[in-house]
C-alpha beads as a LAMMPS data file, in Angstrom:
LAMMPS data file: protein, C-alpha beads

170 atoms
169 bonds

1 atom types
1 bond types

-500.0 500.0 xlo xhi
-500.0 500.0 ylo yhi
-500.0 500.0 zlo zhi

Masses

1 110.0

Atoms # bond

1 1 1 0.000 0.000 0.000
2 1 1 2.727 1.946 1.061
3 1 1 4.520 1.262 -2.535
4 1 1 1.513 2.611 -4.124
5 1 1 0.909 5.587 -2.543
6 1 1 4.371 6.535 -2.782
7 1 1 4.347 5.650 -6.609
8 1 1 0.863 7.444 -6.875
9 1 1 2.947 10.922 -4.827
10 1 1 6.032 10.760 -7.691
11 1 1 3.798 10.282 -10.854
12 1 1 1.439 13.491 -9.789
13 1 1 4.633 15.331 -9.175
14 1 1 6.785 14.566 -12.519
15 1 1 3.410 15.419 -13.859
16 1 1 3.493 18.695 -12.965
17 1 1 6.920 19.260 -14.276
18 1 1 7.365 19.916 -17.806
19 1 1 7.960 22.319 -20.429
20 1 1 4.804 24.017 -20.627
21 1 1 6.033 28.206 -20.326
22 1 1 2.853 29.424 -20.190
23 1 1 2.430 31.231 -16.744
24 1 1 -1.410 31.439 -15.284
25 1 1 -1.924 33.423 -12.068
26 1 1 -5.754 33.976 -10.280
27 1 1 -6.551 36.152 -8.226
28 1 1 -7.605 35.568 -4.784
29 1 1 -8.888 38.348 -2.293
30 1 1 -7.082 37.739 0.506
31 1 1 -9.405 37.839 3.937
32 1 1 -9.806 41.172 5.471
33 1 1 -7.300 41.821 8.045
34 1 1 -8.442 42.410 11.505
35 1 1 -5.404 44.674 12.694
36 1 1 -6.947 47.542 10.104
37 1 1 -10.031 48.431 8.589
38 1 1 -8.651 49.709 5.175
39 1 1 -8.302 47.457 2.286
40 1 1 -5.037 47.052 0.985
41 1 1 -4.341 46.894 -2.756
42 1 1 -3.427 43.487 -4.795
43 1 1 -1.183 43.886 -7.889
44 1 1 -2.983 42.047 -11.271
45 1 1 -1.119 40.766 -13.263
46 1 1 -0.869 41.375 -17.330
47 1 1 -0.726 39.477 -20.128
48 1 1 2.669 39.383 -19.860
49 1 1 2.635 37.557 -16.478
50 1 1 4.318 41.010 -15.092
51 1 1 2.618 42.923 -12.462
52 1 1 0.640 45.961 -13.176
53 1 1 2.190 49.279 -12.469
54 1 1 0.525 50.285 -8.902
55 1 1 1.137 54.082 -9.286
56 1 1 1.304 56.726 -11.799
57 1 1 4.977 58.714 -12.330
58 1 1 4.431 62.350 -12.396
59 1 1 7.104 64.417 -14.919
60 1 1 10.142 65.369 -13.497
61 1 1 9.816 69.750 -13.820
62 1 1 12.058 71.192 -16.170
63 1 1 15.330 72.978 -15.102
64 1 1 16.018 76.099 -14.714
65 1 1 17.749 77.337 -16.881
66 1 1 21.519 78.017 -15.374
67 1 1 22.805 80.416 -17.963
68 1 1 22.058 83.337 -20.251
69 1 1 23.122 80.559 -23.436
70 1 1 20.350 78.083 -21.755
71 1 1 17.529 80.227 -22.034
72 1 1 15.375 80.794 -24.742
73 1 1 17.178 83.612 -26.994
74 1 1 19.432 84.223 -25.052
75 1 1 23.808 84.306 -25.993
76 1 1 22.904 85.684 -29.016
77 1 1 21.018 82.757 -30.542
78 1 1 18.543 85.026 -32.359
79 1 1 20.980 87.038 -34.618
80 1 1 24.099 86.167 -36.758
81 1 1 27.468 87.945 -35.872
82 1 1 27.879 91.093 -37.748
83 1 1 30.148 93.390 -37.749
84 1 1 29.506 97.360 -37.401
85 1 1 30.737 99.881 -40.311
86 1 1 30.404 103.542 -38.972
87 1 1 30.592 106.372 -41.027
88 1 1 29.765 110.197 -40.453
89 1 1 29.223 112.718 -42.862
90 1 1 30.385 116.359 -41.977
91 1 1 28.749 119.623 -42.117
92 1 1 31.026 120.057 -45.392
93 1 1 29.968 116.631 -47.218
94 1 1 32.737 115.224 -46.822
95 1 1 32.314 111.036 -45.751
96 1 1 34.742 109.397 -43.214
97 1 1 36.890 107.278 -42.717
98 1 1 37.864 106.814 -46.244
99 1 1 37.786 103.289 -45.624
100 1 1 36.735 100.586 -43.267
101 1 1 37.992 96.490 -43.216
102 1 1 35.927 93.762 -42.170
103 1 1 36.131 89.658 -42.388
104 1 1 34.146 88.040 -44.962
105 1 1 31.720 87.023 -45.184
106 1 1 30.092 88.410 -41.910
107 1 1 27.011 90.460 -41.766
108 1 1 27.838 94.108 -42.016
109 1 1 25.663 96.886 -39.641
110 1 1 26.426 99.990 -41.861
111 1 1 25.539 103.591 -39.784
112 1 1 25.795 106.673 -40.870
113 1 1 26.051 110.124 -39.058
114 1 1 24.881 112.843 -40.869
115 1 1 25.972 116.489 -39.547
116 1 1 25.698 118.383 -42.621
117 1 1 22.245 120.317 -43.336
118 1 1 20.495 118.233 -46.285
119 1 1 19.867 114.752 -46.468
120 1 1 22.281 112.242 -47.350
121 1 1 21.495 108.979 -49.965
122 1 1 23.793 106.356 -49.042
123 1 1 24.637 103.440 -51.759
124 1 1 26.331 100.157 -51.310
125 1 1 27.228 98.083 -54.075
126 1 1 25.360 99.688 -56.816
127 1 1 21.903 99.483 -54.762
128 1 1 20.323 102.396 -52.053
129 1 1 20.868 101.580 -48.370
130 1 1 18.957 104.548 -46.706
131 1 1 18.286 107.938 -46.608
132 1 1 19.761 109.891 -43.764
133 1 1 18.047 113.159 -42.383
134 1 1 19.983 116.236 -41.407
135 1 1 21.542 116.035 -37.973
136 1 1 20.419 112.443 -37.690
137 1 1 21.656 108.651 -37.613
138 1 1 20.524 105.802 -39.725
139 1 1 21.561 101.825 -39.515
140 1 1 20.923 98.901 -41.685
141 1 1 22.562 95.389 -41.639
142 1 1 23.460 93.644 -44.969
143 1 1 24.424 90.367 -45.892
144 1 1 28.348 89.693 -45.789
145 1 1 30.880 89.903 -49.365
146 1 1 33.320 87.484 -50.247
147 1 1 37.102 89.332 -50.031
148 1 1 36.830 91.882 -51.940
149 1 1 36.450 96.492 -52.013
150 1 1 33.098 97.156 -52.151
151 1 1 32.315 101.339 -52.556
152 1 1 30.060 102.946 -50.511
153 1 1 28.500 106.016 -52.271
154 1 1 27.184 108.957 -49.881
155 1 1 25.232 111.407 -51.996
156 1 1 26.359 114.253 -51.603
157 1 1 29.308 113.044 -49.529
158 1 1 32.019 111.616 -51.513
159 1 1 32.855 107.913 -51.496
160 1 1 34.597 105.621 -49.243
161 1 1 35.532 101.976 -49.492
162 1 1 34.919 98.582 -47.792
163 1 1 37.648 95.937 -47.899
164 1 1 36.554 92.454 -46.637
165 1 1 38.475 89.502 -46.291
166 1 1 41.085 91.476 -44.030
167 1 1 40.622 92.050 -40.065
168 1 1 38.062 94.325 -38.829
169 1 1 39.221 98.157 -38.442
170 1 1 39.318 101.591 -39.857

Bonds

1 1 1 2
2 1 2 3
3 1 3 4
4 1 4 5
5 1 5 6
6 1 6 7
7 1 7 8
8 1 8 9
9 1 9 10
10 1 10 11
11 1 11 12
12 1 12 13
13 1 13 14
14 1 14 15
15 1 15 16
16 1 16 17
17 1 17 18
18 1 18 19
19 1 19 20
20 1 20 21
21 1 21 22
22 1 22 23
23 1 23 24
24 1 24 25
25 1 25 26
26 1 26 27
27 1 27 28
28 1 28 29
29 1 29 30
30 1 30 31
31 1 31 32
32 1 32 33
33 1 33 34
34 1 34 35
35 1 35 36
36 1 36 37
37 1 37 38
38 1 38 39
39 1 39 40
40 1 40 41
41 1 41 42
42 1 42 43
43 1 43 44
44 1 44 45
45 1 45 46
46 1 46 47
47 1 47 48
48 1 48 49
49 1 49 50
50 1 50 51
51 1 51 52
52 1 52 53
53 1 53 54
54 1 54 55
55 1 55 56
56 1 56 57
57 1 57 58
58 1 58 59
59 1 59 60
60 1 60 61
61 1 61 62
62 1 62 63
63 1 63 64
64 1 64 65
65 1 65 66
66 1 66 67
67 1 67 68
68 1 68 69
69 1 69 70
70 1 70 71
71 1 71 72
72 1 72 73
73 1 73 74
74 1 74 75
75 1 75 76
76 1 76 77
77 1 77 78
78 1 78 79
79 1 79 80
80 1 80 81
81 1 81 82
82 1 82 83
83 1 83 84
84 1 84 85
85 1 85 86
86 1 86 87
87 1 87 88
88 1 88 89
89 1 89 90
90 1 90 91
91 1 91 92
92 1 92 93
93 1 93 94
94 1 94 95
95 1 95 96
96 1 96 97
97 1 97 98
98 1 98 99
99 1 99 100
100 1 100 101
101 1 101 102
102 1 102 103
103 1 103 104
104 1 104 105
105 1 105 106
106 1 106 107
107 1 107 108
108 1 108 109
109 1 109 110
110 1 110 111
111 1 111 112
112 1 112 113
113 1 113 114
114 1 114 115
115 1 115 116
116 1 116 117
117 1 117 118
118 1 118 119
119 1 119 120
120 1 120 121
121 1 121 122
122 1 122 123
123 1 123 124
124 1 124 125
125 1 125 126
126 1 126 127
127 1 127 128
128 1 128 129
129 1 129 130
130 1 130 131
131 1 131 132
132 1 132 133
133 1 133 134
134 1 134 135
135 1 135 136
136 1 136 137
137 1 137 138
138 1 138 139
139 1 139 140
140 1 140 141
141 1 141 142
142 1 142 143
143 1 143 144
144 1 144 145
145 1 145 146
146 1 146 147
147 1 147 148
148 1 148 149
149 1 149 150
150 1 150 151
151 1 151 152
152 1 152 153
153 1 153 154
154 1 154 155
155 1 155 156
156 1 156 157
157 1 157 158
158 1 158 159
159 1 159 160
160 1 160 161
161 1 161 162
162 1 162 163
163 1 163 164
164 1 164 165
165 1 165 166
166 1 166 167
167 1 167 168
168 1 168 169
169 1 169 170
């Protein structure tokens, strides 16, 4: 009898081992407790046999910002580097400096002074940059020349000359 039994105890368990990977769980509600009255939460599983996320994640917040280059438009993000061309026209029409150097192929912030009496038409490469009011100031930015002398016309005023390809100066 013994013999049996014993046989009958290792035949149910081999039975139960194999290579079946498919993973069932059930649920059971566990008994209420008696030390507290609130129910406490059992995970579920998924399809996957993984338990079920139990809480939600809330987004991290954003940080601040630690420098001026971090922030939006700031460091000079929003503009490309130019460089400034100043030129002043005298109570006599005359332009100056004769001549100003800049890299090339950098943006170029022409401004004029006028300090003669009439107004001034200023010309840059063949094509009108602005007109400048007596005893007033005018800028404009324009797109950056290969190397190369480019003539700025002041009329009246005289010419002067851009050279670009060399370092920046008078």
């Amino acid at each position: 009898m013994r013999a049996a039994l014993l046989t009958l105890v290792v035949a149910a368990a081999l039975a139960g081992c194999g290579g079946d990977d498919t993973q069932t769980t059930s649920a059971t509600p566990a008994p209420p407790s008696m030390a507290t009255d609130t129910p406490t939460p059992t995970p579920s599983a998924t399809a996957s046999g993984m338990p079920a996320p139990t809480a939600t994640t809330q987004p991290s917040p954003t940080p601040t910002p630690t420098s001026a280059e971090d922030q939006p438009g700031g460091a000079g993000d929003e503009e490309a580097i130019r460089v400034p061309a100043e030129f002043t026209i005298s109570p006599d029409l005359k332009i100056t400096p004769p001549q100003i150097s800049v890299p090339a192929f950098l943006q170029i912030e022409f401004t004029v002074h006028n300090k003669s009496s009439q107004p001034v038409v200023v010309r840059w490469a063949g094509r009108k940059l602005m007109t400048v009011q007596p005893d007033d100031s005018a800028s404009m930015t324009v797109s950056g020349r290969k190397k190369g002398s480019y003539v700025v016309a002041a009329e009246p005023g005289g010419d002067a000359v851009i050279l670009t390809g060399v370092e920046p100066g008078p």
